[in-house]
MARLOKE-658184 format. One record per residue: residue number from 1; residue in one letter; x, y, z of N, C-alpha, C, O, CB in turn. Coordinates in nm, 2 decimals. Glycine has a CB too. Layout:
% residues N
+-----+-----+--------+--------+--------+--------+--------+--------+--------+--------+--------+--------+--------+--------+--------+--------+--------+
!   n ! res !    nxx !    nyy !    nzz !   caxx !   cayy !   cazz !    cxx !    cyy !    czz !    oxx !    oyy !    ozz !   cbxx !   cbyy !   cbzz !
+-----+-----+--------+--------+--------+--------+--------+--------+--------+--------+--------+--------+--------+--------+--------+--------+--------+
! NUM !   a !      X !      Y !      Z !      X !      Y !      Z !      X !      Y !      Z !      X !      Y !      Z !      X !      Y !      Z !
...
+-----+-----+--------+--------+--------+--------+--------+--------+--------+--------+--------+--------+--------+--------+--------+--------+--------+
% end
This chain:
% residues 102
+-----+-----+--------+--------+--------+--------+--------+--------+--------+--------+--------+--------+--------+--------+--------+--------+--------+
!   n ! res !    nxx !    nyy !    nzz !   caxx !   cayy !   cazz !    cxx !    cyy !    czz !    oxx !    oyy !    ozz !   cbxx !   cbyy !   cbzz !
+-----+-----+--------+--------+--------+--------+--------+--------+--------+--------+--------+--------+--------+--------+--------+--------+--------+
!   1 !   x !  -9.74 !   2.76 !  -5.18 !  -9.70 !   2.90 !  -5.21 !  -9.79 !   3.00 !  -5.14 !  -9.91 !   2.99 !  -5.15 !  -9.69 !   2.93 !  -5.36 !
!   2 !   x !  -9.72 !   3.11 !  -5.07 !  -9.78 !   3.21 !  -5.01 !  -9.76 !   3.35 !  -5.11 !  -9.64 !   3.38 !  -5.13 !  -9.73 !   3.23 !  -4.86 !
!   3 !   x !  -9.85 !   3.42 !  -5.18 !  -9.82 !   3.49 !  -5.21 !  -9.90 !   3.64 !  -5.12 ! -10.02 !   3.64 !  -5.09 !  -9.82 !   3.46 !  -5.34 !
!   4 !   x !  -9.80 !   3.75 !  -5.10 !  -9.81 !   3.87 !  -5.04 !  -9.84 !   3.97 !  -5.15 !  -9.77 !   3.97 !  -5.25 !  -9.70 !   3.91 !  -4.97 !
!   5 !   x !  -9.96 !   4.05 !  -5.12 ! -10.02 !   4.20 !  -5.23 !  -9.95 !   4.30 !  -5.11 ! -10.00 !   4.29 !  -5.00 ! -10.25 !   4.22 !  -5.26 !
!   6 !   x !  -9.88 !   4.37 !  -5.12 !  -9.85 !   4.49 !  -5.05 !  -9.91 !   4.63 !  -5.16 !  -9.87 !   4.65 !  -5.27 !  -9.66 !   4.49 !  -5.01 !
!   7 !   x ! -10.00 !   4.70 !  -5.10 ! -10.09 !   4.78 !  -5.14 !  -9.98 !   4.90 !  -5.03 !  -9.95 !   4.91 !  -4.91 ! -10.28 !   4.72 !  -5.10 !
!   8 !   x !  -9.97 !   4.98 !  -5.16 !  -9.90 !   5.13 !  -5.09 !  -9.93 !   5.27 !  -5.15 !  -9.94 !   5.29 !  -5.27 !  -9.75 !   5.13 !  -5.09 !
!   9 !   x !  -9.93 !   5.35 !  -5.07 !  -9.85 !   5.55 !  -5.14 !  -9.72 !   5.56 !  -5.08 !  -9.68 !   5.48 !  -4.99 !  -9.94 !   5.73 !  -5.08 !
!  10 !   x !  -9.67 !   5.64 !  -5.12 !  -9.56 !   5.69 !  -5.10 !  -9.59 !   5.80 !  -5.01 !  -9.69 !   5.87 !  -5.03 !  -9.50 !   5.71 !  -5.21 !
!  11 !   x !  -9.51 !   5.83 !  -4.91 !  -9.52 !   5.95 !  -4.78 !  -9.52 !   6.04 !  -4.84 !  -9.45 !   6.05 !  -4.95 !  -9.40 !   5.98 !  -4.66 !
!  12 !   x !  -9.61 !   6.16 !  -4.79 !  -9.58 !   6.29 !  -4.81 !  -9.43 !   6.36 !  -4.85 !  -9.36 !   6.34 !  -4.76 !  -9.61 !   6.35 !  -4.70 !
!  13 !   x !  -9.37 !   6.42 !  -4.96 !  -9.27 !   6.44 !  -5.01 !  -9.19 !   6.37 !  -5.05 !  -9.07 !   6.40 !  -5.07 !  -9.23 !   6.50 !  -4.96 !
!  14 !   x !  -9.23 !   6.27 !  -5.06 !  -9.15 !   6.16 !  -5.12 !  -9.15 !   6.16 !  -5.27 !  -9.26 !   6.19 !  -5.30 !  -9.21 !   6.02 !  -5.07 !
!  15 !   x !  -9.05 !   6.15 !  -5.40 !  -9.10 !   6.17 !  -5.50 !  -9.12 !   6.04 !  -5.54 !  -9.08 !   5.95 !  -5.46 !  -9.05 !   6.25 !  -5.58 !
!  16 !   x !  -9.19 !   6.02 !  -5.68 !  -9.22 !   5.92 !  -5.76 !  -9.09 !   5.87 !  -5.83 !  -9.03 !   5.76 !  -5.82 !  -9.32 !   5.96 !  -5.86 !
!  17 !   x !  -9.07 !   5.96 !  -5.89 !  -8.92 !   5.94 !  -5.95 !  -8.78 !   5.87 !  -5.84 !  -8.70 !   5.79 !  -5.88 !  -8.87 !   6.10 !  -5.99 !
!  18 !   x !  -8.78 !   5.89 !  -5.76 !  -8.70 !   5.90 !  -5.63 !  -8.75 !   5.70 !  -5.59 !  -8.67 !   5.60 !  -5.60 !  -8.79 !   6.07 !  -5.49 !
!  19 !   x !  -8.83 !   5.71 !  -5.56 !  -8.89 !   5.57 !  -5.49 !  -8.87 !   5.47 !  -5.64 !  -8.81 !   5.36 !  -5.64 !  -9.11 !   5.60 !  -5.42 !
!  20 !   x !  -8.92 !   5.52 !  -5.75 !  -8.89 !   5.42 !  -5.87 !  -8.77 !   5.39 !  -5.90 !  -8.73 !   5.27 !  -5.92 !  -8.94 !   5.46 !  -5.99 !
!  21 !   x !  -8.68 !   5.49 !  -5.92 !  -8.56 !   5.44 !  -5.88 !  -8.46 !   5.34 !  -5.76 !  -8.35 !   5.28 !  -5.77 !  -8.53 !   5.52 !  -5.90 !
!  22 !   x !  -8.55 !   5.35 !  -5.66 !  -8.47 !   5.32 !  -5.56 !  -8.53 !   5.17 !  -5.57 !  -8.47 !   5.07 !  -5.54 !  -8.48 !   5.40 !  -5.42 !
!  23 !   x !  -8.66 !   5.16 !  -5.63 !  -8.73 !   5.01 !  -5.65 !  -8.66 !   4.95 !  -5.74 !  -8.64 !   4.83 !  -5.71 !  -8.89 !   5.00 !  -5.69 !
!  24 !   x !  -8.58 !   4.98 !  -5.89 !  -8.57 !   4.94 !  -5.96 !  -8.39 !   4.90 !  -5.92 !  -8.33 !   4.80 !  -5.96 !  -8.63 !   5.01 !  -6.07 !
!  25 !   x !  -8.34 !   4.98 !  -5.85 !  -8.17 !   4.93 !  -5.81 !  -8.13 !   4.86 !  -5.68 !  -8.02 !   4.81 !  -5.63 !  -8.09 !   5.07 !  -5.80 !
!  26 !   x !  -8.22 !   4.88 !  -5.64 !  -8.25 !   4.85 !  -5.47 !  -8.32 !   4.70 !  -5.46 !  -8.26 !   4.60 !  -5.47 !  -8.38 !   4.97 !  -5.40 !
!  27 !   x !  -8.45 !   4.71 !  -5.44 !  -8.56 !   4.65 !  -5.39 !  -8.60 !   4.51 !  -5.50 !  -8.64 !   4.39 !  -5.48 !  -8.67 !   4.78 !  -5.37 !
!  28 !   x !  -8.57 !   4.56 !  -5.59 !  -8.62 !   4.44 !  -5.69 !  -8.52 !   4.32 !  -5.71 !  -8.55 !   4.20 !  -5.71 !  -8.64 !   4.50 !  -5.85 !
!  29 !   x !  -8.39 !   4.37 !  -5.73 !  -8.26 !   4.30 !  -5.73 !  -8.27 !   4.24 !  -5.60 !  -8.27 !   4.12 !  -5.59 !  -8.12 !   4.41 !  -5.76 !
!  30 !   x !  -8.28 !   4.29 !  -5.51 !  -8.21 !   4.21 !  -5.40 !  -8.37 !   4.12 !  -5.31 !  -8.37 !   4.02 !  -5.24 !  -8.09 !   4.34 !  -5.26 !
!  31 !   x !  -8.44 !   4.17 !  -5.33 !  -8.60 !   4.07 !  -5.31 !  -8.59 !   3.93 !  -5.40 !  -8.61 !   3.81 !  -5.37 !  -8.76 !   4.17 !  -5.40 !
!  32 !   x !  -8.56 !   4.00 !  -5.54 !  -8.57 !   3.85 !  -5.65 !  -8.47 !   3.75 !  -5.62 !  -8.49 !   3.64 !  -5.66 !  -8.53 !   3.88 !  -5.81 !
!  33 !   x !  -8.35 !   3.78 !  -5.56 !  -8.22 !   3.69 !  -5.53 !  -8.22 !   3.61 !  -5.41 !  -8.14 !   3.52 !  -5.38 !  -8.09 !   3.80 !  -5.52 !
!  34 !   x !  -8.35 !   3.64 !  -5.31 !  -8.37 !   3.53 !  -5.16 !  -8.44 !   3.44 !  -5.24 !  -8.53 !   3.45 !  -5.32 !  -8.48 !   3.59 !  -5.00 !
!  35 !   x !  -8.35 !   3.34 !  -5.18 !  -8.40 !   3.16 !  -5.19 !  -8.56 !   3.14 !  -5.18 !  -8.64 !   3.08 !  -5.25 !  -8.32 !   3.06 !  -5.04 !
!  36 !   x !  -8.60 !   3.20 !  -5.07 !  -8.76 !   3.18 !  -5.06 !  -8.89 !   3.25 !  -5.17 !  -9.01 !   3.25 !  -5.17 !  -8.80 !   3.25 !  -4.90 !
!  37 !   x !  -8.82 !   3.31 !  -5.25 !  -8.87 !   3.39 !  -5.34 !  -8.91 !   3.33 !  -5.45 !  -8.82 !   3.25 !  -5.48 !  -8.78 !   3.49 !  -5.38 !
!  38 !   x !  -9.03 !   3.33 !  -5.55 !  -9.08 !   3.26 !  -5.65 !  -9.04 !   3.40 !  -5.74 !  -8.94 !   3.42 !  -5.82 !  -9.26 !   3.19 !  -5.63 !
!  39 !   x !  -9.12 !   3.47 !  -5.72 !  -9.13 !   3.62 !  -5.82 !  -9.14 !   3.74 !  -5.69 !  -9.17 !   3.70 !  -5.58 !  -9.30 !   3.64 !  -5.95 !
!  40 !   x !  -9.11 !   3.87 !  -5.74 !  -9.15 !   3.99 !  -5.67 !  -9.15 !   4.03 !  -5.83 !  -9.07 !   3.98 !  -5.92 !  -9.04 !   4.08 !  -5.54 !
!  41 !   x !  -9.29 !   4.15 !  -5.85 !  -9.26 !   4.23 !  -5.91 !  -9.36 !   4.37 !  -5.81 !  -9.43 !   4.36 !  -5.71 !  -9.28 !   4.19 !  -6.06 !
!  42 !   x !  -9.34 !   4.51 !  -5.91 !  -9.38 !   4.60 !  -5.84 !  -9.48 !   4.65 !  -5.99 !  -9.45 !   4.62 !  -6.11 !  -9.25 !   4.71 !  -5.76 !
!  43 !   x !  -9.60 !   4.73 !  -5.93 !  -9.68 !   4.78 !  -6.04 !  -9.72 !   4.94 !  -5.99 !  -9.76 !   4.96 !  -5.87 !  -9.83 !   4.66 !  -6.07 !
!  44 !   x !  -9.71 !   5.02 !  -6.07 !  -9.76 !   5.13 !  -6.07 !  -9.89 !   5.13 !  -6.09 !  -9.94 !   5.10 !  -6.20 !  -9.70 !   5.20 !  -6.13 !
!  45 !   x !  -9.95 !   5.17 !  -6.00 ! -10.13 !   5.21 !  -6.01 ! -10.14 !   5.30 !  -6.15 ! -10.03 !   5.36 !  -6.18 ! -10.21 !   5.33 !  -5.85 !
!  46 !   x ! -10.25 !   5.31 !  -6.25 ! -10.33 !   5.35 !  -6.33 ! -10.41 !   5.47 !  -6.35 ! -10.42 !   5.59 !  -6.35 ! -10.38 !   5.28 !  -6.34 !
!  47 !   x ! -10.50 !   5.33 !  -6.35 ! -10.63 !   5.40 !  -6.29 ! -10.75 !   5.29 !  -6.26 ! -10.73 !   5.17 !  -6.30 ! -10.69 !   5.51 !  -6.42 !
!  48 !   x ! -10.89 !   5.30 !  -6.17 ! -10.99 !   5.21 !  -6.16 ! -11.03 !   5.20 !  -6.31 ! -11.05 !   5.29 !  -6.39 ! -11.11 !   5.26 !  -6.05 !
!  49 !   x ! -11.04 !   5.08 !  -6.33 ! -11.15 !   5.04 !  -6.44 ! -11.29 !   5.08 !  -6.41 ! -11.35 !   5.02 !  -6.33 ! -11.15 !   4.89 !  -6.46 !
!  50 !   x ! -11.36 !   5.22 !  -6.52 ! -11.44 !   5.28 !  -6.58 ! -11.47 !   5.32 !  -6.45 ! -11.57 !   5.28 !  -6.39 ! -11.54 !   5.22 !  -6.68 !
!  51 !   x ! -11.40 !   5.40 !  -6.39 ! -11.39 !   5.52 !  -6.24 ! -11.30 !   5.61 !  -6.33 ! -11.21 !   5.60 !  -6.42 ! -11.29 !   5.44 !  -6.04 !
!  52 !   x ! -11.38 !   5.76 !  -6.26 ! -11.30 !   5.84 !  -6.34 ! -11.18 !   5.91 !  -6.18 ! -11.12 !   6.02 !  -6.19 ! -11.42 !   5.97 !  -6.46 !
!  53 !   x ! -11.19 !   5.85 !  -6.10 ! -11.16 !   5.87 !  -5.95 ! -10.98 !   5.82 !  -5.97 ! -10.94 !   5.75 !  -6.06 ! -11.28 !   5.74 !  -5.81 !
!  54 !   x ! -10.90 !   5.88 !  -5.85 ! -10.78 !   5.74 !  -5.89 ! -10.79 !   5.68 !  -5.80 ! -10.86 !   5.68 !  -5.70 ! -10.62 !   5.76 !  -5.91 !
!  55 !   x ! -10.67 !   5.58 !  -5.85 ! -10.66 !   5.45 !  -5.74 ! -10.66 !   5.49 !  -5.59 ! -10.61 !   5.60 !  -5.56 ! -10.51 !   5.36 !  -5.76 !
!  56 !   x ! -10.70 !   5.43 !  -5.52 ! -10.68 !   5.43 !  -5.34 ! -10.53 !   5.42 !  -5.30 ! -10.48 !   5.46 !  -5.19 ! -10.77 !   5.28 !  -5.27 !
!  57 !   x ! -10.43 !   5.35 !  -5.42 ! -10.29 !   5.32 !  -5.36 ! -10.22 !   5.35 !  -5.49 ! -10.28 !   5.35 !  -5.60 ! -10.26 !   5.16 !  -5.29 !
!  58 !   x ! -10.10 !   5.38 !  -5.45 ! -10.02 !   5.47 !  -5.57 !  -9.92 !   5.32 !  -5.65 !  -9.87 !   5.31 !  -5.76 !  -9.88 !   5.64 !  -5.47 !
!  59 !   x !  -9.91 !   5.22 !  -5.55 !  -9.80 !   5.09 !  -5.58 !  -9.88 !   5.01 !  -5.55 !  -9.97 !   5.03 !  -5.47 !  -9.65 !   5.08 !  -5.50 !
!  60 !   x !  -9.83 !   4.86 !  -5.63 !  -9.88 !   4.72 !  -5.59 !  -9.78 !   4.66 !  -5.61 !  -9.72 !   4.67 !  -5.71 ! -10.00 !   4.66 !  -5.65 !
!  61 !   x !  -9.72 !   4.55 !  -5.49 !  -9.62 !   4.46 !  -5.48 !  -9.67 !   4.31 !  -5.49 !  -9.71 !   4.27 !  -5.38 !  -9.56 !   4.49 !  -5.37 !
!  62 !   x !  -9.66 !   4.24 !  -5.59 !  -9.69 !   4.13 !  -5.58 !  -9.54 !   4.02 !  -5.51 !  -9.43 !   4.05 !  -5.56 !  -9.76 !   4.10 !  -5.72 !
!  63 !   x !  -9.55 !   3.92 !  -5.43 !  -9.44 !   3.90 !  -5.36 !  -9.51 !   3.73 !  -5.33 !  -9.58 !   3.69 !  -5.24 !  -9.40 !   4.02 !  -5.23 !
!  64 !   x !  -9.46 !   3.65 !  -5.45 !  -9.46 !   3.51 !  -5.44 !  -9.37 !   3.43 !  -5.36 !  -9.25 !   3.41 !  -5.40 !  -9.46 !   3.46 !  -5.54 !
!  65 !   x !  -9.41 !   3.38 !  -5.22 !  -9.32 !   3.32 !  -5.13 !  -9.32 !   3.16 !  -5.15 !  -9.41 !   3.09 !  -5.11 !  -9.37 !   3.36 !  -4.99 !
!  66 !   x !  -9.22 !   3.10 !  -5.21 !  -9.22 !   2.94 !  -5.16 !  -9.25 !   2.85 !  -5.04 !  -9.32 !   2.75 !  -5.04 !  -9.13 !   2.90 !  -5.17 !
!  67 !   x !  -9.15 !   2.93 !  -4.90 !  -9.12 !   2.86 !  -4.77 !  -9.14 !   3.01 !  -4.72 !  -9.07 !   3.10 !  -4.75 !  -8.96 !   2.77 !  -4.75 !
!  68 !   x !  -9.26 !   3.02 !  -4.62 !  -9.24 !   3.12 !  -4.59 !  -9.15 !   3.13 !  -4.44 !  -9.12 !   3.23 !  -4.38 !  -9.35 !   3.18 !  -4.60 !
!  69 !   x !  -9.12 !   3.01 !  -4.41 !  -9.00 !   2.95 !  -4.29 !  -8.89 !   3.05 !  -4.34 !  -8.85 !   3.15 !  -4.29 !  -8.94 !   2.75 !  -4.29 !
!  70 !   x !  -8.83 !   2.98 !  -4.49 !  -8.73 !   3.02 !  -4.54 !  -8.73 !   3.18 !  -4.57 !  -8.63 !   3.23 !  -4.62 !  -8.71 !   2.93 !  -4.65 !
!  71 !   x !  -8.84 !   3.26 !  -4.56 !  -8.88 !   3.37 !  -4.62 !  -8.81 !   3.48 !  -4.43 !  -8.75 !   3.58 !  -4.40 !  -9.09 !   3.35 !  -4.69 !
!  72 !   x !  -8.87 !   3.39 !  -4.37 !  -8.85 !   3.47 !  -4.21 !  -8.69 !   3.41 !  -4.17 !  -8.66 !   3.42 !  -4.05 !  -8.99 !   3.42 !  -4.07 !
!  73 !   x !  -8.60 !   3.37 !  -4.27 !  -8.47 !   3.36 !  -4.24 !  -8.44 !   3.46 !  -4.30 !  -8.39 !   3.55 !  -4.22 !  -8.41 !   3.26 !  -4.28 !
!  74 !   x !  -8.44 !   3.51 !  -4.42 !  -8.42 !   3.59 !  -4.52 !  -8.45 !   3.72 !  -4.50 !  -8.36 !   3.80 !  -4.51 !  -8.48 !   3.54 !  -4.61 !
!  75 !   x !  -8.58 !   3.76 !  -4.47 !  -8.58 !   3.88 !  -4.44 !  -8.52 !   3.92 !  -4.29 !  -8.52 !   4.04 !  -4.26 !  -8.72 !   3.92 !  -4.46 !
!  76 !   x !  -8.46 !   3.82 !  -4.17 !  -8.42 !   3.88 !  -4.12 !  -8.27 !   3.91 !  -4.14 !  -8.19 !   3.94 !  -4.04 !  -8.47 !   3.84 !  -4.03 !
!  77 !   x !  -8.21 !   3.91 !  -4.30 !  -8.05 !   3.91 !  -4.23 !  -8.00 !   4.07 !  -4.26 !  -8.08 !   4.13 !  -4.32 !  -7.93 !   3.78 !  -4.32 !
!  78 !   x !  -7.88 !   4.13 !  -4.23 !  -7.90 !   4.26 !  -4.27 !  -7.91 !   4.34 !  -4.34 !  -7.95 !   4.45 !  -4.31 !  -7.86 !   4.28 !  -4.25 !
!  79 !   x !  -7.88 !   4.31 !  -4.46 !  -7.96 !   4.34 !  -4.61 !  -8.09 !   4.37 !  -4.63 !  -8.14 !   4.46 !  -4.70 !  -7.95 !   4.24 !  -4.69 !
!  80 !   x !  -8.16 !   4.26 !  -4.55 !  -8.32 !   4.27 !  -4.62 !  -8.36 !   4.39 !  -4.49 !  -8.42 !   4.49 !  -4.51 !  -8.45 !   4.09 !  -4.62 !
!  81 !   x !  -8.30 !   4.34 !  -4.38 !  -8.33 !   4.52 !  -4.27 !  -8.33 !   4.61 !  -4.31 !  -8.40 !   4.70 !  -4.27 !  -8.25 !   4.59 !  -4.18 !
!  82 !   x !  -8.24 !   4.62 !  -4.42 !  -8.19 !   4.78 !  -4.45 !  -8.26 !   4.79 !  -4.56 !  -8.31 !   4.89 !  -4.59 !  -8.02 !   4.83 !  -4.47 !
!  83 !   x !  -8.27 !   4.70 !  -4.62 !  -8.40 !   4.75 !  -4.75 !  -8.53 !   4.77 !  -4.67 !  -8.57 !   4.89 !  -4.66 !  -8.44 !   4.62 !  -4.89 !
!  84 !   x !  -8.59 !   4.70 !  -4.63 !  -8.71 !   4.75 !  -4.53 !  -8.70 !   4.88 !  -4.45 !  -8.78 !   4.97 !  -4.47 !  -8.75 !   4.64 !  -4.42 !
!  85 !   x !  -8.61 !   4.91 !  -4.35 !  -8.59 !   5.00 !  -4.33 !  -8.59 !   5.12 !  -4.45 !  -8.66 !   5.22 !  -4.43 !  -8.50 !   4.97 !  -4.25 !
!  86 !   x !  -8.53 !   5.11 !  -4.54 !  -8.53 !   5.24 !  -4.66 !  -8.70 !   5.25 !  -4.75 !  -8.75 !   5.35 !  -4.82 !  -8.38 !   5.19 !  -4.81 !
!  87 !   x !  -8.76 !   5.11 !  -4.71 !  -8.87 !   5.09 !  -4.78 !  -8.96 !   5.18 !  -4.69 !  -9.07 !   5.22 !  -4.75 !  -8.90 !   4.94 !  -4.81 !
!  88 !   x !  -8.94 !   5.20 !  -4.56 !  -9.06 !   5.21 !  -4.49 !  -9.02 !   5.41 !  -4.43 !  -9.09 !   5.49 !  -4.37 !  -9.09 !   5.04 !  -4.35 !
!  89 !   x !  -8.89 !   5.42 !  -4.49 !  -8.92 !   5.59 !  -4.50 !  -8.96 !   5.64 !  -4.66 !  -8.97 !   5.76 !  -4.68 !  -8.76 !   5.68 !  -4.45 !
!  90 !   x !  -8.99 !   5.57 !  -4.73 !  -9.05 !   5.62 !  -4.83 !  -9.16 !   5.56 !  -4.86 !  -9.19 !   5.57 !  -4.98 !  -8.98 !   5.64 !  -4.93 !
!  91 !   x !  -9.26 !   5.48 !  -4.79 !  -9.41 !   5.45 !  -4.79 !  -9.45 !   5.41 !  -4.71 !  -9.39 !   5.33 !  -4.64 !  -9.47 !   5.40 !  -4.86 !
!  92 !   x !  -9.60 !   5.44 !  -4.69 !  -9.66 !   5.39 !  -4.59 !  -9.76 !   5.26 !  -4.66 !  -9.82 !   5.29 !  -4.75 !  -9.75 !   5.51 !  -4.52 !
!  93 !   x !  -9.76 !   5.14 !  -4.63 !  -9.78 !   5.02 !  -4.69 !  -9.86 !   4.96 !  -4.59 !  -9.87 !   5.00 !  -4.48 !  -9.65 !   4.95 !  -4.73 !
!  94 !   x !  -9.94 !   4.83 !  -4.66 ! -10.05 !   4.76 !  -4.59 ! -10.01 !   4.59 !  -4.70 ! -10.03 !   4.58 !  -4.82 ! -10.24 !   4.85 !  -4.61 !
!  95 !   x !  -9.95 !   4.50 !  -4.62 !  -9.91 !   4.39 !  -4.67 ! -10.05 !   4.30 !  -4.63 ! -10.12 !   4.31 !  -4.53 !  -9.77 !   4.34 !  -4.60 !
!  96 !   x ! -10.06 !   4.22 !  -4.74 ! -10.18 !   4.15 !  -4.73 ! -10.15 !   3.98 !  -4.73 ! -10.15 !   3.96 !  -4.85 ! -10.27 !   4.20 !  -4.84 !
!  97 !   x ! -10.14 !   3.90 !  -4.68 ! -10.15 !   3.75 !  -4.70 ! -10.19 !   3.68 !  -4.76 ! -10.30 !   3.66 !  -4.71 ! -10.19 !   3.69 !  -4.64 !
!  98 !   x ! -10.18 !   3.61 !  -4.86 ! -10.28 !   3.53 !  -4.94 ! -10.24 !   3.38 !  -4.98 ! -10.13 !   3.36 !  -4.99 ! -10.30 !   3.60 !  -5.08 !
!  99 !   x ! -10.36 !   3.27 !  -4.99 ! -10.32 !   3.19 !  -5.08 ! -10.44 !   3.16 !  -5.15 ! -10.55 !   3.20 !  -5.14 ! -10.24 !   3.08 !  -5.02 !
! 100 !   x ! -10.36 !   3.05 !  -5.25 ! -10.51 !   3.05 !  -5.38 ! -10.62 !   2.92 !  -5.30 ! -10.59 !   2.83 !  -5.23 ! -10.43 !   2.97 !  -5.60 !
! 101 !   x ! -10.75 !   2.97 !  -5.34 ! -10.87 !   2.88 !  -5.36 ! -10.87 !   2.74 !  -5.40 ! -10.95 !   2.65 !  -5.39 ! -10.95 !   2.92 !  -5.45 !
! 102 !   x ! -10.77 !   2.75 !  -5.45 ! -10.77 !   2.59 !  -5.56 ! -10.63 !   2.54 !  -5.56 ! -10.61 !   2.44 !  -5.63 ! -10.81 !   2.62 !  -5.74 !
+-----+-----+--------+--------+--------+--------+--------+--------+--------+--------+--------+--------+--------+--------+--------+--------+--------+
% end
């Protein structure tokens, strides 16, 4: 399993309200429903633990991949375009790669 941290803010004028909704009708539904998909969920930043500063990123996407073969079928068909495409006029994002130690 590959799992992806996508670390984001949201663009200048973009609202909160606006982007959470579009994650919760949009992005979550149709992320959780590709075959290559273990889990997606999305987390709203807080705050740093005992920083009185805020977070560096406003969203955290956790995005558990099974096949990530099967994952680059998937995101290319036209659906997942057009959600990426809608995802990427309302944040600017830094996808990270991971797998576990053990």
């Amino acid at each position: 399993m590959t799992r992806i941290i996508v670390l984001f803010n949201l663009k200048p004028g973009v609202d909160a309200a606006t982007y959470e909704a579009w994650a919760k009708r949009v992005d979550l539904p149709i992320v959780n429903q590709l075959g290559s998909i273990r889990s997606f969920e999305v987390f709203k930043s807080t705050s740093l633990l005992g920083k009185a500063e805020p977070p560096p990123y406003q969203y955290i996407e956790i995005i558990d991949v099974d096949d990530m073969a099967a994952f680059g079928v998937d995101v290319a068909t036209a659906t997942m375009k057009r959600v990426a495409a809608e995802f990427a006029e309302l944040a600017d994002a830094t996808f990270i790669m991971t797998q576990p130690l053990v």
